[in-house]
N, C-alpha and C positions, 0 to 999 in steps of 0.2 A: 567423424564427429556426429554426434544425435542431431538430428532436426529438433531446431529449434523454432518452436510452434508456438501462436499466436490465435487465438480467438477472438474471432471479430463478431458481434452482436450486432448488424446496423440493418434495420428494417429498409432502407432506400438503397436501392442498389447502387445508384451511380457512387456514391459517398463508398460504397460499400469497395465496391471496386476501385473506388484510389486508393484507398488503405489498403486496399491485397497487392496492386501494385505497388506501391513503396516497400511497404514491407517486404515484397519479393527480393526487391531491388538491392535492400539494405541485409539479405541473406537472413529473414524468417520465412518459415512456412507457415503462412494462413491456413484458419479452420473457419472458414464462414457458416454462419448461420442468420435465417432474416426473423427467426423469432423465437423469446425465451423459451417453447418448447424445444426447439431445433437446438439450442443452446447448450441445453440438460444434456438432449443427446450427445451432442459430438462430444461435451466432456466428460461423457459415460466411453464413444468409442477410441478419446484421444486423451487419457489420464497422464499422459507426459504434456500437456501442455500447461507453461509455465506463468503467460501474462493473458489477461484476458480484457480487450477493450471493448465497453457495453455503454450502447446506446441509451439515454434515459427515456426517450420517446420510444414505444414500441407501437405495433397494432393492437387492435383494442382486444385484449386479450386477458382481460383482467390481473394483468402483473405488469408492471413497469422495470428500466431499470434498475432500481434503486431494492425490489425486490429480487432480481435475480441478483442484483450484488450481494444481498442478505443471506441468499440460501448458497450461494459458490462459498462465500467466506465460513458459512457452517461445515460447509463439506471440507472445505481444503483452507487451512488458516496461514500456509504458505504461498499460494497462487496470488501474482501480483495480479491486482485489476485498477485500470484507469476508465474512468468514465469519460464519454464523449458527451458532449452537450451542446446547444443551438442557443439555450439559454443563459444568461446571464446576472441572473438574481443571485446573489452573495448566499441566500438560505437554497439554492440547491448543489452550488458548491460542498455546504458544510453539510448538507444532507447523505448527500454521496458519499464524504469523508466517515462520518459517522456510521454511517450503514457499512462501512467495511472497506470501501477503496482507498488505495495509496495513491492515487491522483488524478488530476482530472483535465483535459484540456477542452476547451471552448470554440464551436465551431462558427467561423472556418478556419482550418488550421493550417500551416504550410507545412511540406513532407518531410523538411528539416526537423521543426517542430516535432513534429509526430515520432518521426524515426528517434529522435532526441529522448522523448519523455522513454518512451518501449526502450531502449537501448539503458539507460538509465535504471531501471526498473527489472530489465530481467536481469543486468549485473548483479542486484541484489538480492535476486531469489533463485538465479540460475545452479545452485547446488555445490557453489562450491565453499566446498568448506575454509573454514577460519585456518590461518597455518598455524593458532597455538590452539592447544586443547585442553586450557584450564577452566578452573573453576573461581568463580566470583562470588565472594560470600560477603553481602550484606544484611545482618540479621534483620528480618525471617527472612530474605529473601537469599536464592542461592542462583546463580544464574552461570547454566553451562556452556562455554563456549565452542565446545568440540561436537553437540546436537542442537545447538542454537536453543535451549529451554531454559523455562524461567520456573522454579515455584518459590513459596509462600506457605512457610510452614510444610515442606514436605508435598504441599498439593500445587497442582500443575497449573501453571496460569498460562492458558492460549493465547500467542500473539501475532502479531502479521507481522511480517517481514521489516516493515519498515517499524513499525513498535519494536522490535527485537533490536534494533541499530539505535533507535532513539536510548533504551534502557540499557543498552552494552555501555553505550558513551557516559549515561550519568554513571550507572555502577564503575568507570573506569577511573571517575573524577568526583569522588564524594566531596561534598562541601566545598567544591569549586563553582564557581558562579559558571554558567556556560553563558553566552549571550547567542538570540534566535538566529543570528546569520552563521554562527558557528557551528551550533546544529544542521540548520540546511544545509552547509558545504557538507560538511562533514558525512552526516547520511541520507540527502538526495545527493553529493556531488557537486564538484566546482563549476560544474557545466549547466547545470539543473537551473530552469528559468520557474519554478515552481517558487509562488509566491509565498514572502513568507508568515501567514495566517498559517498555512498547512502545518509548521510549527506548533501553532496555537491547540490547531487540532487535535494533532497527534497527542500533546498533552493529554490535555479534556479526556481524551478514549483511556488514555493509560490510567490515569487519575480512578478512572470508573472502573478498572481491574484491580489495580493496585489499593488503594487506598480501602480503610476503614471505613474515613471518613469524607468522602470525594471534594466535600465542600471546607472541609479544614486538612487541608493534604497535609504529612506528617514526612512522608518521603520524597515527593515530585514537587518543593515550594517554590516560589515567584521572587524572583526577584526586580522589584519592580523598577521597568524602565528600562531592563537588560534582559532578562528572560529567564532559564530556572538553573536550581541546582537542586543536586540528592543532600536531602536531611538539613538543617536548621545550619 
């Protein structure tokens, strides 16, 4: 079996070192790094690593979290990344969603916790493929289930991981109401303590790919009080 490698971003060592030990524990291989330089690097020397958890605090180094999440998701739109945080304002949750991460967890964390979200998360981007390999056609969009892609008119619309499982589910159930716990089971999992605003989010970012018109969505609509469905 490949090693299954994890990158950890966390400027304070001790913090640093319980996540390598858990994760040890729970059969990942840690890539540590204690700053977004260090960070570039090891995923210049370790391109098979699949979840990357990133500190939002760094040393002062003119780049934070929130930018190393922005430039990992440029480079690799399949790499899950969870952010770690100390903070607790509601706007750097959705910041970090926004900027590219599929999750976030809130420090201090328990090793259950932790192992929980990572173990969740590289299910979904660990590479394996779907066991059917059709195609999903809802005009313009066409979405291939056997390379995980989506376009839009023929051109290619980038998604993360977890955008990919949100849009597989609506494109599986057009004009079915989904409601947002449905969604979270369904693509974070039954196990998943991932609140559910992240729902919310995950919208919003799609909306801003998909849509024409992001502020009159035409495909991804609201049903309010319940949560979305594909098309009117």
């Amino acid at each position: 079996m490949a090693a299954r490698k994890v990158l950890i971003l966390e400027d304070e060592s001790s913090i640093r070192s319980f996540v390598v030990i858990n994760l040890k524990r729970a059969g990942y291989l840690p890539v540590e790094a204690e700053t977004a330089a260090e960070a570039f690097a090891q995923m210049k020397r370790n391109p098979d690593i699949r979840v990357a958890l990133l500190d939002i605090m760094l040393p002062d180094e003119g780049i934070d979290g929130f930018e190393v999440c922005r430039r990992l998701r440029a480079a690799d739109e399949k790499l899950g990344i969870i952010m770690l945080t100390a903070r607790t304002q509601e706007m750097d949750k959705v910041t970090g969603l926004m900027t590219g991460a599929d999750d976030y967890v809130t420090k201090p964390f328990s090793p259950a916790e932790l192992t929980a979200r990572v173990d969740a998360l590289y299910r979904r981007v660990g590479g394996d493929a779907d066991a059917d390999s059709g195609i999903i056609i809802r005009d313009p969009f066409t979405l291939n289930t056997r390379n995980r892609t989506l376009t839009k008119n023929s051109v290619r619309i980038k998604l993360t991981q977890v955008e990919y499982g949100v849009v597989k589910m609506f494109m599986e159930n057009p004009g079915r109401a989904l409601s947002r716990e449905e969604i979270l089971s369904t693509v974070w999992g039954n196990d998943t303590d991932a609140e559910i605003k992240i729902v919310d989010v995950n919208v919003r970012r799609l909306r801003m790919k998909l849509e024409d018109d992001p502020q009159n969505p035409a495909f991804i609509t609201t049903v309010w009080g319940y949560g979305y469905k594909w098309g009117y």
